[in-house]
C-alpha positions as CSV (number, residue, x, y, z in Angstrom):
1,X,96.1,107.2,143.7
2,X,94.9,105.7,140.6
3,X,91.7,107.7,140.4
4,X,93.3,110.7,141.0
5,X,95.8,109.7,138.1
6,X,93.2,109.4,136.1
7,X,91.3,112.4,136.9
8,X,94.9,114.8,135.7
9,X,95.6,112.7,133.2
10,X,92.1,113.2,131.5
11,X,90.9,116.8,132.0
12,X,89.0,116.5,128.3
13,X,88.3,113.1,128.3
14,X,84.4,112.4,127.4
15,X,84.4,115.6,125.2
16,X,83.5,116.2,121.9
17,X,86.0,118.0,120.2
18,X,84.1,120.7,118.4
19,X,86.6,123.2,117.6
20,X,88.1,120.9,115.8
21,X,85.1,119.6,114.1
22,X,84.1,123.3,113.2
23,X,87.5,124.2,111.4
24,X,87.3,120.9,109.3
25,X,83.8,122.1,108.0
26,X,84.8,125.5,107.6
27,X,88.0,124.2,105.5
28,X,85.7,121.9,103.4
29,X,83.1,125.1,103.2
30,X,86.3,127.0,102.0
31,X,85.7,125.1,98.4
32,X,83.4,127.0,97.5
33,X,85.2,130.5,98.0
34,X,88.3,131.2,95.2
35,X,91.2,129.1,95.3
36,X,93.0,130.7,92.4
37,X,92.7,133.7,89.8
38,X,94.0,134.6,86.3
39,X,93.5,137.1,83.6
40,X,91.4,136.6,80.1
41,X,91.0,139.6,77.4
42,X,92.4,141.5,80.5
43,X,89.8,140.9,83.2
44,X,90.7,139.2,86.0
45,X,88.9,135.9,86.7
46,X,88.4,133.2,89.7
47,X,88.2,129.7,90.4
48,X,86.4,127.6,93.1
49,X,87.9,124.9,94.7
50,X,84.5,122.9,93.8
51,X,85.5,123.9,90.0
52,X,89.3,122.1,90.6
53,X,87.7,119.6,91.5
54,X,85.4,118.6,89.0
55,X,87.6,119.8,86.3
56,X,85.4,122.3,84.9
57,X,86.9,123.9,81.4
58,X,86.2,128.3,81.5
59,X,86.0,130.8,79.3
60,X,85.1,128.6,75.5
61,X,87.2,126.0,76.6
62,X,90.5,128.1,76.1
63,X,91.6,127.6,79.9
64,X,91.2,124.1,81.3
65,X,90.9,123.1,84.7
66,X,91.8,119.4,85.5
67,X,90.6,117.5,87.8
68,X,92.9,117.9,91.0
69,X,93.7,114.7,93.4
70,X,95.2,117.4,95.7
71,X,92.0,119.0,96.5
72,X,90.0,116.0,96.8
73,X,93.2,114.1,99.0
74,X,92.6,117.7,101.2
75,X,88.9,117.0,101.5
76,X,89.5,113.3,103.2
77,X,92.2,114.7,105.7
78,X,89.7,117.6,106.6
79,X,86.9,114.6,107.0
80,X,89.3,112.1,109.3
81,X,89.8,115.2,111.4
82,X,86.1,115.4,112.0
83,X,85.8,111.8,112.4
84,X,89.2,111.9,114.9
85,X,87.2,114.7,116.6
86,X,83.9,112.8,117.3
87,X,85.5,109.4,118.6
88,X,87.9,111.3,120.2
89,X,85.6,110.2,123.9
90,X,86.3,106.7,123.1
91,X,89.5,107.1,122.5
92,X,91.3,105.4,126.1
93,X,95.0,107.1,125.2
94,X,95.3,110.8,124.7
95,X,98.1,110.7,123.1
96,X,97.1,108.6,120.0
97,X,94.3,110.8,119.9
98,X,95.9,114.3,119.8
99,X,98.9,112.8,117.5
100,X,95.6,111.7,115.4
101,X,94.1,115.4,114.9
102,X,97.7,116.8,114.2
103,X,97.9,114.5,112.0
104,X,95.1,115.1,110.3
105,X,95.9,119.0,110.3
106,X,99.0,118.0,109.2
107,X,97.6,116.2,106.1
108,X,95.4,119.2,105.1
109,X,98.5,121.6,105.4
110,X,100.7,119.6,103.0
111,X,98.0,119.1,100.3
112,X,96.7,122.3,100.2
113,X,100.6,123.6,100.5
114,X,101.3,121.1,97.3
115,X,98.2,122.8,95.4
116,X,99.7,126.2,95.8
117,X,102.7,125.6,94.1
118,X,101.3,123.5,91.5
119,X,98.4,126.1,90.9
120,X,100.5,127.3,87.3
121,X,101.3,123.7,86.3
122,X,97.1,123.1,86.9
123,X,96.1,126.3,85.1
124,X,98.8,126.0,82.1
125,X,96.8,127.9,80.1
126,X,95.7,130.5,81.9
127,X,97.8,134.2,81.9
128,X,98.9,134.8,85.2
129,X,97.6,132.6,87.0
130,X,97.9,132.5,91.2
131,X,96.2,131.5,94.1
132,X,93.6,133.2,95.7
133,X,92.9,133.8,99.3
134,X,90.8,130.8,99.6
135,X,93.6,128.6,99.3
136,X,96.0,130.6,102.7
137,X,92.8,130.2,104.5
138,X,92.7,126.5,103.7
139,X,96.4,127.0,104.9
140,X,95.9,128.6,108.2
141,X,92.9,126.4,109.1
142,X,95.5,123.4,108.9
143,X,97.8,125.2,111.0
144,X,95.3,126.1,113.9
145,X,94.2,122.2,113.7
146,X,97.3,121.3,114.3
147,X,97.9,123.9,117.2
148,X,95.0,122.3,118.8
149,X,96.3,118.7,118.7
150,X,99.4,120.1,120.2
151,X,97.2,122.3,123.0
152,X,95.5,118.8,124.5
153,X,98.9,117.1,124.2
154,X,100.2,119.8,126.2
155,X,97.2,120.3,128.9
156,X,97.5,116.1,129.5
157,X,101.0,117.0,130.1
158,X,101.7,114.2,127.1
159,X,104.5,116.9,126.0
160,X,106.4,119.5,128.0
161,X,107.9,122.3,127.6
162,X,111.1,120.3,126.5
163,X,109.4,118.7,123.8
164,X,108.3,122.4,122.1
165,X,112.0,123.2,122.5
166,X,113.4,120.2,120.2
167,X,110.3,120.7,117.2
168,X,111.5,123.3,115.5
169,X,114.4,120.8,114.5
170,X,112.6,117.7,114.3
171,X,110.1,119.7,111.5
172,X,113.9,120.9,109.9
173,X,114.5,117.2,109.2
174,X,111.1,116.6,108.2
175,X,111.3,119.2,105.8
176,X,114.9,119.0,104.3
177,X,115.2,114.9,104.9
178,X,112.1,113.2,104.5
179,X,110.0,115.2,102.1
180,X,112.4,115.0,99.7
181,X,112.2,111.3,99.8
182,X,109.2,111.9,97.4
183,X,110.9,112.7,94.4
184,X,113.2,108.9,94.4
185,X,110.4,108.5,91.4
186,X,112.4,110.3,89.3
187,X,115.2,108.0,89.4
188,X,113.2,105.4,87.9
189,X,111.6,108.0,85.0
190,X,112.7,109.3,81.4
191,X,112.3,112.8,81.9
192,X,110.6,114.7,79.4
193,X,110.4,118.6,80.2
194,X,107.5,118.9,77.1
195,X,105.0,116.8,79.3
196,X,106.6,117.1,82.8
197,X,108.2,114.7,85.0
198,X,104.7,113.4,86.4
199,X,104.4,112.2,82.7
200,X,107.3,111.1,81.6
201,X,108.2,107.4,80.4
202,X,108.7,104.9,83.5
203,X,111.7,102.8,82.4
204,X,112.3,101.1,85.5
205,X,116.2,100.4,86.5
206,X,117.7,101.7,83.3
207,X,119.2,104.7,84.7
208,X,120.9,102.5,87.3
209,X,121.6,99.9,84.4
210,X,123.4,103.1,82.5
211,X,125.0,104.7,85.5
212,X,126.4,101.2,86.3
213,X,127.5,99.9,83.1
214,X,129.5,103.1,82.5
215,X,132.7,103.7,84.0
216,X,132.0,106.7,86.1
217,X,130.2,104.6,88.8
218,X,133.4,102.6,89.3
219,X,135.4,105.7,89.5
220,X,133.0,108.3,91.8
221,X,132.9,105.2,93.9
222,X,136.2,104.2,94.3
223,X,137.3,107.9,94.8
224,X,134.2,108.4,97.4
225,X,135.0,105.4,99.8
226,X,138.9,105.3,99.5
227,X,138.8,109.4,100.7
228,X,135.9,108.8,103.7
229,X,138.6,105.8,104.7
230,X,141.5,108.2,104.5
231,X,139.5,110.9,106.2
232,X,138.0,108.9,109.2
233,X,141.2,107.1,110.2
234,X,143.5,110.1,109.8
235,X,140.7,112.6,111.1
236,X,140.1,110.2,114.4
237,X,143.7,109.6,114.7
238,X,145.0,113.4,114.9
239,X,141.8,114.3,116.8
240,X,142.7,112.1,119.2
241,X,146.2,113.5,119.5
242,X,146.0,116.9,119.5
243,X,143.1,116.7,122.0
244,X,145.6,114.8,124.3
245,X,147.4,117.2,123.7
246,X,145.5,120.3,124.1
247,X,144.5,118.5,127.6
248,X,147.8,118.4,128.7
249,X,148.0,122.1,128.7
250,X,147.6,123.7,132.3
251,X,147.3,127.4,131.2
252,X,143.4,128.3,130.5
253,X,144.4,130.8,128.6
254,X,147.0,129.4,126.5
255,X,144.4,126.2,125.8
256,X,141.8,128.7,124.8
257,X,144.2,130.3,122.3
258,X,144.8,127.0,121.1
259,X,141.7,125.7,120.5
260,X,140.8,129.0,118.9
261,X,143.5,128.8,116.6
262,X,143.1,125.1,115.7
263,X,139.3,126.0,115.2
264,X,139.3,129.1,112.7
265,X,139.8,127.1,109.6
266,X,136.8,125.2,110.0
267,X,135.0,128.8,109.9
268,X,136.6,129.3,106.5
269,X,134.1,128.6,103.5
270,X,135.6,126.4,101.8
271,X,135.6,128.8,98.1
272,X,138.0,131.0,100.5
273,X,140.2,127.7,101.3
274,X,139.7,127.0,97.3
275,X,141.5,130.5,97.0
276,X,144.0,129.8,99.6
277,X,144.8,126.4,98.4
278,X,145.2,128.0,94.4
279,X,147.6,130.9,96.0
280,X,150.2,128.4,96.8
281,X,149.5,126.1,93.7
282,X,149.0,128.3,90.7
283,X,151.4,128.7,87.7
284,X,151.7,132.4,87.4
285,X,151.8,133.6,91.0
286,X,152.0,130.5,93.4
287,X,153.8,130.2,96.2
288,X,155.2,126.9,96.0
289,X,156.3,127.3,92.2
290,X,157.0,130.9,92.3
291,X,158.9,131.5,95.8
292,X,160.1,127.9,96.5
293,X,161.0,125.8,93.4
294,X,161.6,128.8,91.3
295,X,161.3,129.6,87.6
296,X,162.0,126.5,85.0
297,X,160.9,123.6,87.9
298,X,157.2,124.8,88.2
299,X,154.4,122.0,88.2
300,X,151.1,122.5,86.8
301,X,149.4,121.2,89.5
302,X,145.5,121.5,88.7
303,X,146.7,119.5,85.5
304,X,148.4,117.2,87.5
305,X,146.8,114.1,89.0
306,X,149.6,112.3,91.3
307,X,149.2,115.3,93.8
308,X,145.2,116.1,94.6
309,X,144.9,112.9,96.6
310,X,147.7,114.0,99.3
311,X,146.3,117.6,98.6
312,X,142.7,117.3,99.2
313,X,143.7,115.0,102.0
314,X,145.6,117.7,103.9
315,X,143.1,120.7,102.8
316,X,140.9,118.2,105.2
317,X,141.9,117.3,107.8
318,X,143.4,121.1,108.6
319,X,140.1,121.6,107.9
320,X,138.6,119.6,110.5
321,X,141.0,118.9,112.8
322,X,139.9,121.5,115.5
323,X,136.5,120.0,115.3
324,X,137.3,116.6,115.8
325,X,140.6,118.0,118.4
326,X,138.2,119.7,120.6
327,X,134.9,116.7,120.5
328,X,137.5,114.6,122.0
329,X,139.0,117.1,124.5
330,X,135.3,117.2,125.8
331,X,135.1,113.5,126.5
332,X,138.8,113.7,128.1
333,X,138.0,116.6,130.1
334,X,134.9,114.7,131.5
335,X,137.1,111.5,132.7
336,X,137.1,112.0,136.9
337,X,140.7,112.9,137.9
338,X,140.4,111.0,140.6
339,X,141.4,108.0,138.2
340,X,144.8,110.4,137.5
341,X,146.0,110.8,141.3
342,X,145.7,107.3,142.1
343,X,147.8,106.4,138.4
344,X,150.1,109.0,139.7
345,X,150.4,106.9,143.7
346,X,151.1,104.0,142.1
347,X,153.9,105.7,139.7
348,X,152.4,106.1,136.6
349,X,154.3,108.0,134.3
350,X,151.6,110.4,131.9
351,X,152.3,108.2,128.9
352,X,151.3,105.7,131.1
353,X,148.3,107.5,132.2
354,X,147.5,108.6,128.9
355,X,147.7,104.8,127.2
356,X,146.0,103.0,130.0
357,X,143.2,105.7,131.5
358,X,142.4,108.3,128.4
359,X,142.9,106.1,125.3
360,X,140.4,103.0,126.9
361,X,137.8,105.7,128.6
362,X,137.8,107.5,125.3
363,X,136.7,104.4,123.3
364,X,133.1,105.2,123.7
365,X,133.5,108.2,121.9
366,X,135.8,106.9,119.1
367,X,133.3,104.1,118.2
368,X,130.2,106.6,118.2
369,X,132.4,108.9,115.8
370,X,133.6,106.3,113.6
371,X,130.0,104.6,113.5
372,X,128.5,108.0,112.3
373,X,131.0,108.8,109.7
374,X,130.9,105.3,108.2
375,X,127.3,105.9,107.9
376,X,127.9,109.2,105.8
377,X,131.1,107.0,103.7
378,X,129.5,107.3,100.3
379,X,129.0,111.1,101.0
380,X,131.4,113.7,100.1
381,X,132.5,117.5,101.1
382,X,130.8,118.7,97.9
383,X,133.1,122.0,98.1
384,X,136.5,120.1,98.5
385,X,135.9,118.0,95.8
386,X,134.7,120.9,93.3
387,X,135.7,124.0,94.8
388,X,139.6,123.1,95.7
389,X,140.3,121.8,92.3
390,X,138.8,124.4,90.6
391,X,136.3,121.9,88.6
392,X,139.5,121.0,86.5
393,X,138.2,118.3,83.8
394,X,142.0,117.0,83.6
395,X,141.4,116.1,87.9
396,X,138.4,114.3,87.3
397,X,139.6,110.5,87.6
398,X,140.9,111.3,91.2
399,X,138.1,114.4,91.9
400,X,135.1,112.9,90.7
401,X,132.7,111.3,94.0
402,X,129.0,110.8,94.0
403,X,128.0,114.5,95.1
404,X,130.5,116.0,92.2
405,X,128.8,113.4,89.8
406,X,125.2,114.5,90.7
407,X,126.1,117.6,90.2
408,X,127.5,117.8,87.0
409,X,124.5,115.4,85.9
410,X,122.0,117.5,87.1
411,X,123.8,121.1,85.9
412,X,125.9,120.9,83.0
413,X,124.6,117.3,81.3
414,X,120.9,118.4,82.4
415,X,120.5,114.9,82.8
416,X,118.3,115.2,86.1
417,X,116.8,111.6,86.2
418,X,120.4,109.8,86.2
419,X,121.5,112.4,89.6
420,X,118.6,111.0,90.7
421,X,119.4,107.9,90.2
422,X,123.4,108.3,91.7
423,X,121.4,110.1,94.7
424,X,119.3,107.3,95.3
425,X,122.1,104.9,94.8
426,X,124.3,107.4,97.5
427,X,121.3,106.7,100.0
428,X,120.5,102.8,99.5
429,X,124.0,101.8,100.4
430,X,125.3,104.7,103.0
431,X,122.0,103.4,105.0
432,X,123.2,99.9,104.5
433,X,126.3,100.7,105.9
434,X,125.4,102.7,108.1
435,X,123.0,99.2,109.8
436,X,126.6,96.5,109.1
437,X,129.1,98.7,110.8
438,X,126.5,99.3,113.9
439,X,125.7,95.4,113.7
440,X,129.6,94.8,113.9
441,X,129.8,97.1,117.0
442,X,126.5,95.3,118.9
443,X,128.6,91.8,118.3
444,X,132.1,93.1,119.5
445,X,130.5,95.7,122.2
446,X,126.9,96.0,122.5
447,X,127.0,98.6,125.1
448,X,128.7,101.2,122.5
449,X,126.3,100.0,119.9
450,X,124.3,103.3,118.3
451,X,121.1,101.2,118.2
């Protein structure tokens, strides 16, 4: 059995790879062809790739080329491919060695990616300036390399099917999660736009020192934790309630309806609920000051503090409460009735069945729930906070969280290295969190533990 194990498991072991081998020297041959183009006394001119690299100025010195790391970081991926490709027969584990050449095709996609977009920026001088076909090939070279890892995964049967099915979202948080973790630099820079934030002044912590030592970082704070708390234990609570509830309701069609109904406001962008929320609160034409206290006893409300934390309270959890209603309704509706009729022989009541069979079984879901939005507690619905109060300055002190606060940083003060810094801030402790309130549940009940 073990031979033949071995003989499926390694249909390509004991081969040189050298497709792969032949697309890294074609990419490093590829320096020598244009990587980019721009225009002098209105003739349109090329650049090498071998000229990037050795920084070579053009044209009486009057466009400069500097030396690119990018280029050269490109070249050493495209060589470990070759070097993954010709040990590949002594690698024992095919696994590590096709996760190796997608890596290495992986590396040679994002650098010569980073060089596109950074071709301007290299050729400041140069009238319009853009990348030449040398550059997509570089590109697409990556892209088959990486094809290629995946292809032996797949013919070792390392990966399935299933696997190719759950990438395209696993690249989406690579993408929009972890790339961005790049730029956390920025929060520890003095941006200067005249020499560009590569350039700029390192200063260390003082953007944290400023953000702290000001009293906006007590406030966003306050505002950011004291609403999550609000939000979770109110949100979890009616959730719970109304899925009860909608559970208790024998008609499928009248539950549908429900659930339907309970559900649409969570489809609502939020700017429409802004508008909906400033139909019954404005001055001129409000409902509540026009139609119910009536003319002389109107409140200005989005001048107003005392009412925005019950407001923006309510606006949520309407907002969400279908969501949360019907998460729970799915873990009640998977509880085995069988646990019902024998409640129901030994004369349990359904308030009886409710508290002692779908409250306990449902604590699984509750702790997995409240685990995850402790871990997002120093995050904020960026449209609630801004959009609902219609960005009124007079709100701020009971308005103002972390994600309105890098906002208004990064947009109207134009102050992009302190958002970075809030951001960064936002991240360190909501991960922190995130690891204490999962460590509380693995001491109390390790089974509902996340990790």
């Amino acid at each position: 059995m073990e031979t033949k194990k071995k003989k499926t498991l390694l249909p390509v072991q004991g081969k040189i790879l050298w497709d792969v081998i032949i697309l890294s020297i074609l990419s490093v041959l590829c320096f020598l062809l244009p990587f980019a183009h721009y225009t002098y006394h209105r003739v349109q001119w090329t650049v090498s790739g071998l000229q990037f690299i050795t920084g070579t100025s053009v044209q009486d010195g009057e466009v400069v080329i500097a030396s690119q790391w990018l280029l050269i970081a490109f070249i050493a991926a495209a060589v470990l491919s070759i070097v993954f490709a010709l040990v590949f027969p002594k690698i024992k584990k095919i696994r590590l060695a096709g996760f190796l050449i997608i890596l290495g095709g992986i590396l040679e996609l994002l650098f010569s990616v980073l060089f596109t977009m950074q071709v301007q920026y290299i050729m400041a001088d140069a009238r319009n300036a853009g990348t030449s076909y040398a550059a997509w090939l570089l590109a697409l070279i990556a892209v088959i390399t990486i094809a290629r890892g995946f292809h032996i995964l797949y013919k070792n049967k390392v990966l399935s099917p299933l696997d190719f099915m759950i990438m395209p979202g696993c690249i989406y948080f690579l993408i929009n999660n972890y790339f961005p973790l790049v730029g956390i630099f920025i929060a520890f820079k003095r941006v200067d736009y005249s020499v560009g934030i590569m350039n700029s002044e390192w200063v260390g912590f003082s953007n944290f020192t400023y953000l702290f030592s000001s009293s906006d970082a007590w406030v966003m704070t306050r505002n950011t934790i004291l609403y999550n708390v609000a939000f979770i234990i109110l949100g979890n609570l009616l959730g719970i309630i109304v899925g009860i509830f909608l559970s208790e309701v024998f008609s499928k069609k009248l539950q549908k309806l429900y659930q339907t109904t309970i559900l649409l406001p969570q489809l609502i962008s939020i700017i429409i609920v802004a508008y909906i929320v400033f139909a019954f609160l404005s001055n001129e034409a409000g409902l509540i000051n026009k139609g119910i206290l009536g003319e002389g006893n109107e409140i200005n409300f989005y001048n107003t503090k005392i009412y925005w934390p019950f407001i923006l309270t309510f606006v949520n959890l309407w907002k969400g409460l279908g969501y949360n209603s019907i998460i729970y309704l799915s873990a009640i509706v998977s509880i085995d009735k069988s646990l019902y009729e024998a409640a129901y022989v030994d004369g349990a009541n359904r308030w009886q069945q409710i508290t002692r069979i779908t409250v306990p079984l449902l604590k699984p879901s509750i702790i997995t729930l409240v685990t995850m939005s402790i871990g997002r507690i120093f995050y904020s619905d960026f449209g609630l906070f801004y959009q609902v109060p219609m960005d009124s300055g007079a709100l701020y002190s009971v308005t103002q969280t972390i994600d309105t606060y890098v906002y208004r940083s990064l947009l109207q003060l134009n102050n992009i290295a302190m958002a970075s810094a809030a951001s960064a801030y936002q991240s360190v402790v909501g991960f922190v969190v995130v690891l204490v309130a999962n460590g509380i549940v693995r001491k109390i009940d390790n089974e509902n533990a996340m990790f």
